[in-house]
Residue frames as a rotation matrix with the C-alpha (Angstrom) as fourth column:
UNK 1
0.396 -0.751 -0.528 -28.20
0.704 -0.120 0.700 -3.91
-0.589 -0.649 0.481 30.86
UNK 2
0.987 -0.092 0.133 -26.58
0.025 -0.727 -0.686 -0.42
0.160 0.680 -0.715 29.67
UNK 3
0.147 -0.988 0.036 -23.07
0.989 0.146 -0.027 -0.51
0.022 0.039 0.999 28.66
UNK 4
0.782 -0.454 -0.427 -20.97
0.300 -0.326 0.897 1.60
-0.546 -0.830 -0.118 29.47
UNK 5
0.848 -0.351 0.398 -18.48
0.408 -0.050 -0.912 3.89
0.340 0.935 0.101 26.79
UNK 6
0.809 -0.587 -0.046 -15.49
-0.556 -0.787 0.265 4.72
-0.191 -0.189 -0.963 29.09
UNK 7
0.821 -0.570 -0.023 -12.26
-0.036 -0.011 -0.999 4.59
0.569 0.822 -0.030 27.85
UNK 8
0.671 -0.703 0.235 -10.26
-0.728 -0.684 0.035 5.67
0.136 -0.195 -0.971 30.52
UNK 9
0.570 -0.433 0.698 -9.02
-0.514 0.475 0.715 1.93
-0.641 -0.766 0.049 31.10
UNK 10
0.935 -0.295 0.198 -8.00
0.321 0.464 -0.825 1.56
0.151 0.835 0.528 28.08
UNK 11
0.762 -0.049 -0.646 -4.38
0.407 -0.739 0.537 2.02
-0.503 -0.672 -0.543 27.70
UNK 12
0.539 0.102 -0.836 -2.46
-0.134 -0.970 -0.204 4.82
-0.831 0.222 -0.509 26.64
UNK 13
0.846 -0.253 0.469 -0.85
0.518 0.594 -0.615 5.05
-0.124 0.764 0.634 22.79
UNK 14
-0.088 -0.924 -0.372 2.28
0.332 -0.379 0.864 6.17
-0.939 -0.048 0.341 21.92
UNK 15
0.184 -0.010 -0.983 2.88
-0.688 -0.716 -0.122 8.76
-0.702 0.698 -0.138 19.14
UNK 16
-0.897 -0.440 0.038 3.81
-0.220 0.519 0.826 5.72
-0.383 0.733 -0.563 16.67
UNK 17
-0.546 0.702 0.457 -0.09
0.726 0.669 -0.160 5.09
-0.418 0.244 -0.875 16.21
UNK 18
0.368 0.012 -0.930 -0.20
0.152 -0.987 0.047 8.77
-0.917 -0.158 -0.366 15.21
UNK 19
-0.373 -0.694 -0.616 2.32
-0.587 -0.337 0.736 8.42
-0.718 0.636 -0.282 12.62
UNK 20
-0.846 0.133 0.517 0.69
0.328 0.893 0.308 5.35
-0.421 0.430 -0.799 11.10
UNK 21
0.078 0.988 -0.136 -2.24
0.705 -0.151 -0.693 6.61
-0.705 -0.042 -0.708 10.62
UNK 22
-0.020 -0.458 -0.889 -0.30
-0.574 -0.723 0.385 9.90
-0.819 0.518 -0.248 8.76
UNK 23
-0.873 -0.389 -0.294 0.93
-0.448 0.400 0.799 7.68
-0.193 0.830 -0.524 6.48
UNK 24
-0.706 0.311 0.636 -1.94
0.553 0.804 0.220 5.85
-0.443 0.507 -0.739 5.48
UNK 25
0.621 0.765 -0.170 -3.76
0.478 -0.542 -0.691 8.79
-0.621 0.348 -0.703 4.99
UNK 26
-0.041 -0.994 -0.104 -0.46
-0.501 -0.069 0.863 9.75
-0.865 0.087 -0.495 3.06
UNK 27
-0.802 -0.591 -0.090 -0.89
-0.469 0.529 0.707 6.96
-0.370 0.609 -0.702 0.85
UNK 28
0.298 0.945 0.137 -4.48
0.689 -0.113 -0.716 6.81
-0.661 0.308 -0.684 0.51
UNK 29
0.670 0.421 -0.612 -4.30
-0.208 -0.685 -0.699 10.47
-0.713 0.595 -0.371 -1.28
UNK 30
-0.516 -0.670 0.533 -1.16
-0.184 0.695 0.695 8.58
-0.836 0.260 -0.483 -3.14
UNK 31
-0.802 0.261 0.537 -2.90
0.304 0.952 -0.009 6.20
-0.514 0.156 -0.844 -4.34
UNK 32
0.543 0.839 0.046 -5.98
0.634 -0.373 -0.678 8.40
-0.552 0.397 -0.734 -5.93
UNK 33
0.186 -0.487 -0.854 -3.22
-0.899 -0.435 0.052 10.63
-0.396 0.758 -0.518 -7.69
UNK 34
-0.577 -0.812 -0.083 -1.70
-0.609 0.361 0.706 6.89
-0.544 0.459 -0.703 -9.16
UNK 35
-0.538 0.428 0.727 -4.47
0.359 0.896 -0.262 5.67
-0.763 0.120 -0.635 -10.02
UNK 36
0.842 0.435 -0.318 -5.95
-0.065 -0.503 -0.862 8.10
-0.535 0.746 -0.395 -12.00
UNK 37
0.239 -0.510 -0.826 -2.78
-0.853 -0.517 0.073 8.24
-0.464 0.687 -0.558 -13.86
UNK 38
-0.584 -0.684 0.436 -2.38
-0.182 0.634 0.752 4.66
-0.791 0.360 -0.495 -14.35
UNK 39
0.115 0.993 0.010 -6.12
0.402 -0.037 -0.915 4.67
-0.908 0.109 -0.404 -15.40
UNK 40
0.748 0.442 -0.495 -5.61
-0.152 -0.613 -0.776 7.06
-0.646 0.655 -0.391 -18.13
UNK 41
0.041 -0.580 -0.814 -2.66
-0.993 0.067 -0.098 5.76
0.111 0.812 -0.573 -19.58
UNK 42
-0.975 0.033 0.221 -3.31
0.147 0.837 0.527 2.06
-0.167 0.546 -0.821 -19.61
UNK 43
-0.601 0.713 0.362 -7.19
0.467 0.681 -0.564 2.62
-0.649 -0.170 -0.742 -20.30
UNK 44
0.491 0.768 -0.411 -8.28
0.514 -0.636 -0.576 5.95
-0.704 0.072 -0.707 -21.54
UNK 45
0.212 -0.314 -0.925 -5.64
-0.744 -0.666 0.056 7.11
-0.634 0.677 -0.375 -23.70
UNK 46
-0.656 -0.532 0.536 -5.28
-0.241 0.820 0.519 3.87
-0.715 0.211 -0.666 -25.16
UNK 47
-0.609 0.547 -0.575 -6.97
-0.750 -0.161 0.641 2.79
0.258 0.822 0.508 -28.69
UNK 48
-0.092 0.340 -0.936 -9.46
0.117 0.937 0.329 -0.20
0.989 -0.079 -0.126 -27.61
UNK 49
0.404 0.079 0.911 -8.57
-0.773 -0.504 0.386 0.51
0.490 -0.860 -0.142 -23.64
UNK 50
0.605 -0.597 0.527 -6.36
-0.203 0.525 0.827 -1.76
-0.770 -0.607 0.196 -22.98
UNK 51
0.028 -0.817 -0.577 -2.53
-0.999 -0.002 -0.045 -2.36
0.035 0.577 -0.816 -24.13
UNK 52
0.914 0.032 -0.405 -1.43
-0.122 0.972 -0.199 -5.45
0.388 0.232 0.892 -25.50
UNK 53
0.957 -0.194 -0.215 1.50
0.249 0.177 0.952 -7.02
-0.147 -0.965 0.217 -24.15
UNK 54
-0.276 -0.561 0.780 4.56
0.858 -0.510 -0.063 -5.55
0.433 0.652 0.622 -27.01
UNK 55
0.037 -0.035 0.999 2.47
0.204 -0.978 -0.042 -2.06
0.978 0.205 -0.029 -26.03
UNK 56
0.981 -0.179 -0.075 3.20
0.107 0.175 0.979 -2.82
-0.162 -0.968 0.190 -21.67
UNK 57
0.561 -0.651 0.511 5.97
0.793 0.599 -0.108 -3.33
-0.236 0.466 0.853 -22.65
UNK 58
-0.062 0.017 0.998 6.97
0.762 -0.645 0.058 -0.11
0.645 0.764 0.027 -24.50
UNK 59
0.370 0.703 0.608 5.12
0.026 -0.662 0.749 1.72
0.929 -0.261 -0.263 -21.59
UNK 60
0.976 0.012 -0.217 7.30
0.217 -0.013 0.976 0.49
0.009 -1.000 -0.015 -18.95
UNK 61
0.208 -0.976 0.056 10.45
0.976 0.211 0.049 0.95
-0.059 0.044 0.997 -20.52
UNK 62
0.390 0.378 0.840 9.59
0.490 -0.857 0.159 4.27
0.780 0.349 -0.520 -20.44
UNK 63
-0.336 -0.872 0.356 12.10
0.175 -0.429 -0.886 6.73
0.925 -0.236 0.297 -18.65
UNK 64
-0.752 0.179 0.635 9.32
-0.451 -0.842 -0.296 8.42
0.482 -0.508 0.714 -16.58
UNK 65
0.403 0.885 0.234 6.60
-0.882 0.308 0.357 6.19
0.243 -0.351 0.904 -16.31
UNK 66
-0.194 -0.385 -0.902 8.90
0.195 0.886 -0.420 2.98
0.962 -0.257 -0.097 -14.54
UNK 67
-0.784 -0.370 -0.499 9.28
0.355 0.394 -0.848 4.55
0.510 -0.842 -0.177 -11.70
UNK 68
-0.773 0.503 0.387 5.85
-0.592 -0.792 -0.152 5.85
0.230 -0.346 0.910 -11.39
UNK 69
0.500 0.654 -0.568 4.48
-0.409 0.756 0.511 2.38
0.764 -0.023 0.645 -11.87
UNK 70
-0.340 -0.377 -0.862 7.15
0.769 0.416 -0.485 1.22
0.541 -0.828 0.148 -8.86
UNK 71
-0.911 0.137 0.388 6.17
-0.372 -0.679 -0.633 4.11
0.177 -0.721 0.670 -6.87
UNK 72
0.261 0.961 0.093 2.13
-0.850 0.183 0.494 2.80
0.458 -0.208 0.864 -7.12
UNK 73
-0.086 -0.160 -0.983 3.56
0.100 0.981 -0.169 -0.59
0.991 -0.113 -0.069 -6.32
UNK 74
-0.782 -0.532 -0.325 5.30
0.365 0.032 -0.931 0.66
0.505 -0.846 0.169 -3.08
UNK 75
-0.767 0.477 0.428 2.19
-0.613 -0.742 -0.272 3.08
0.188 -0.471 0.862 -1.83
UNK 76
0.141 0.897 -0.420 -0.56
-0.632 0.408 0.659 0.47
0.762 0.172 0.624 -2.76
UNK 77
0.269 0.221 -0.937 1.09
0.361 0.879 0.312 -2.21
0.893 -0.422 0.157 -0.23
UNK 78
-0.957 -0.288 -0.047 2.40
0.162 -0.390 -0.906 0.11
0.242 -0.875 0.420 2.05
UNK 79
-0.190 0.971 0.145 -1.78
-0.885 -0.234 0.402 1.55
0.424 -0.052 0.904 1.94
UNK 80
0.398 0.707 -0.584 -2.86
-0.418 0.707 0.570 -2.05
0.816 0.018 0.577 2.55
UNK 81
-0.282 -0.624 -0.729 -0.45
0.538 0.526 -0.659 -3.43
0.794 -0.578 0.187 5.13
UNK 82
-0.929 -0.198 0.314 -1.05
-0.013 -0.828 -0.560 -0.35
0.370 -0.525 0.767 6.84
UNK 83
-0.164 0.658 0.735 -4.31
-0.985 -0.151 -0.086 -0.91
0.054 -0.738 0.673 7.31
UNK 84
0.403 0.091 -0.911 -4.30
0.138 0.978 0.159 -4.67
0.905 -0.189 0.382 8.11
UNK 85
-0.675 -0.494 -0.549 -1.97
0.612 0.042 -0.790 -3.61
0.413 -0.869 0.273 11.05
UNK 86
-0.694 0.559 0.454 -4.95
-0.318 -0.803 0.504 -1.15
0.646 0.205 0.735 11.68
UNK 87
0.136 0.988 0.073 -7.45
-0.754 0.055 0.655 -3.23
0.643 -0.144 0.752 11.90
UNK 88
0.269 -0.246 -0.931 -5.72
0.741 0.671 0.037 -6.16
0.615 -0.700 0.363 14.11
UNK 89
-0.802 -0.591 0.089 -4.11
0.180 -0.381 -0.907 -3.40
0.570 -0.711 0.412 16.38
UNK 90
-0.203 0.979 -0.028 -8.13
-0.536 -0.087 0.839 -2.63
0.819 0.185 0.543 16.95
UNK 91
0.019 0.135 -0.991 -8.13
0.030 0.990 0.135 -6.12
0.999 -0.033 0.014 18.95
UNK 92
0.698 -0.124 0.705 -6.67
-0.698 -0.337 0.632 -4.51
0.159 -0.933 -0.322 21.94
UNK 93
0.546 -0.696 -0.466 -3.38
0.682 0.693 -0.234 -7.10
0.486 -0.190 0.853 21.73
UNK 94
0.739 -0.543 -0.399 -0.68
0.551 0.145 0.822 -7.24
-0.389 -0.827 0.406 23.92
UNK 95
0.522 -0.746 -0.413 2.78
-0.661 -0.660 0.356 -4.87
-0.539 0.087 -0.838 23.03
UNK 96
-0.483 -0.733 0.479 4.55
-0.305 0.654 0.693 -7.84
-0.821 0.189 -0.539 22.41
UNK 97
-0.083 0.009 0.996 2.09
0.486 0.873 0.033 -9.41
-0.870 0.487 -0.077 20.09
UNK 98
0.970 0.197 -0.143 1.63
0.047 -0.728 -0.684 -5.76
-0.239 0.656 -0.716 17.90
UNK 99
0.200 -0.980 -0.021 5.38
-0.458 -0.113 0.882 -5.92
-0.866 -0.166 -0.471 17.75
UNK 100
-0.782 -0.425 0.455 5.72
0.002 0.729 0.684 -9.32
-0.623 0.536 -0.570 15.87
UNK 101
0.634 0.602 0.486 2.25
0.675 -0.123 -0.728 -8.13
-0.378 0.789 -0.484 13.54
UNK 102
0.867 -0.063 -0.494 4.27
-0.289 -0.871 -0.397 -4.88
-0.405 0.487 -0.774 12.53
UNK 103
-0.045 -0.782 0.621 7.19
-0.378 0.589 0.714 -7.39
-0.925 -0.203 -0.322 12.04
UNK 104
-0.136 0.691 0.709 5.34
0.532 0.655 -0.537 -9.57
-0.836 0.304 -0.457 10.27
UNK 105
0.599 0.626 -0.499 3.66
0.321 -0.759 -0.567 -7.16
-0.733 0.180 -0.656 8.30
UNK 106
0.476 -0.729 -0.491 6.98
-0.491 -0.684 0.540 -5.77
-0.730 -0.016 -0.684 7.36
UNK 107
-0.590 -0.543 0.597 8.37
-0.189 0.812 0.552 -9.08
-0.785 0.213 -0.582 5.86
UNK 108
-0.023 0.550 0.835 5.03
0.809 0.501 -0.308 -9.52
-0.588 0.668 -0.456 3.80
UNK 109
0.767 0.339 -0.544 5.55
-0.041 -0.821 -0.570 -5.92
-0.640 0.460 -0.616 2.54
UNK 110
0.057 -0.911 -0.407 9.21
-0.839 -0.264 0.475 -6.55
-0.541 0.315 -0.780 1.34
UNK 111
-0.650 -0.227 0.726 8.66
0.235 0.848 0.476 -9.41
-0.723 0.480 -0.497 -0.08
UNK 112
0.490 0.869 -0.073 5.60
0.518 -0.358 -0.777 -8.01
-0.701 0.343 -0.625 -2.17
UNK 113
0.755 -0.001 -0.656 7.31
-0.286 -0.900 -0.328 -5.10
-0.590 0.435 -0.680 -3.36
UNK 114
-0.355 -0.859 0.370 10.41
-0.293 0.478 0.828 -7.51
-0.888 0.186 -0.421 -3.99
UNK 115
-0.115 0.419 0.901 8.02
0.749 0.632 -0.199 -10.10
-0.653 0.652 -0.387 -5.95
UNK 116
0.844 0.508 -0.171 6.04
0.286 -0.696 -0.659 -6.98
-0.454 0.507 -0.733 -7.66
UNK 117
0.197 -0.695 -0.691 10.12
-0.803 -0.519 0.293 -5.27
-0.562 0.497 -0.661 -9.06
UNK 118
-0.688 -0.723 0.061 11.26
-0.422 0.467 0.777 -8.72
-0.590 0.509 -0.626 -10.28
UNK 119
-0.015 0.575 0.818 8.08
0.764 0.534 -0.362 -9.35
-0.645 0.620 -0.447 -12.09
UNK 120
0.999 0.013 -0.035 8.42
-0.005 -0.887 -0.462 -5.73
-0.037 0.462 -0.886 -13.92
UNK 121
0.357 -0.536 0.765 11.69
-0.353 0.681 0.642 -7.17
-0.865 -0.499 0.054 -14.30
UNK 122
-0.625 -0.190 0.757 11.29
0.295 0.841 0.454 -9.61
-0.723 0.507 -0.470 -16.02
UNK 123
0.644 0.758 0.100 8.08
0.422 -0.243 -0.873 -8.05
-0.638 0.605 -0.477 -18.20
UNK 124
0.710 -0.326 -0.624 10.19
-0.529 -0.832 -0.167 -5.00
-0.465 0.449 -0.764 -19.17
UNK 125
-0.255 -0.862 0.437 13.36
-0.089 0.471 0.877 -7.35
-0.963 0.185 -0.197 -20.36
């Protein structure tokens, strides 16, 4: 039996699956600029390649490099959420149930990024 590749009954998306997509490609090229920098200053510029926890320390309390290490925070889980809602939207679900994933979704990002400041937090103290 030969399937059959039309689309047309799928149905139609709204410009918000457009924008999502932006952004993760957004935060994809992010993410390859923060990583190389975190890369080279916690690995490569570092005697031994890797800081102890006095020289973390030190490094986050650092004017410039705090919020560049909250800024990877925020891009990495936005990047990942983003595609988790990706790959379940995929499924072909209902409106309603893509609603309460991007919901969802939402809640497990704020909390993350929550958990992820008050542990850098508490390090940097």
């Amino acid at each position: 039996m030969e399937r059959s590749l039309d689309f047309t009954e799928t149905r139609p998306r709204t410009g918000v699956g457009s924008w999502s997509w932006i952004w993760q490609a957004v935060t994809g090229l992010g993410i390859i600029f923060l990583v190389g920098l975190h890369m080279i200053a916690h690995h490569f510029v570092v005697e031994g390649g890797l800081r102890n926890f006095a020289q973390v320390q030190a490094y986050l309390r650092h004017p410039v490099i705090l919020p560049l290490e909250v800024l990877f925070l925020i891009v990495v889980t936005a990047h990942a959420l983003l595609g988790v809602r990706a790959i379940l939207f995929d499924l072909g679900l209902s409106d309603q149930t893509e609603k309460r994933i991007t919901q969802a979704l939402t809640v497990v990002g704020v909390l993350t990024i929550g958990y992820g400041l008050w542990l850098t937090w508490v390090v940097i103290r």
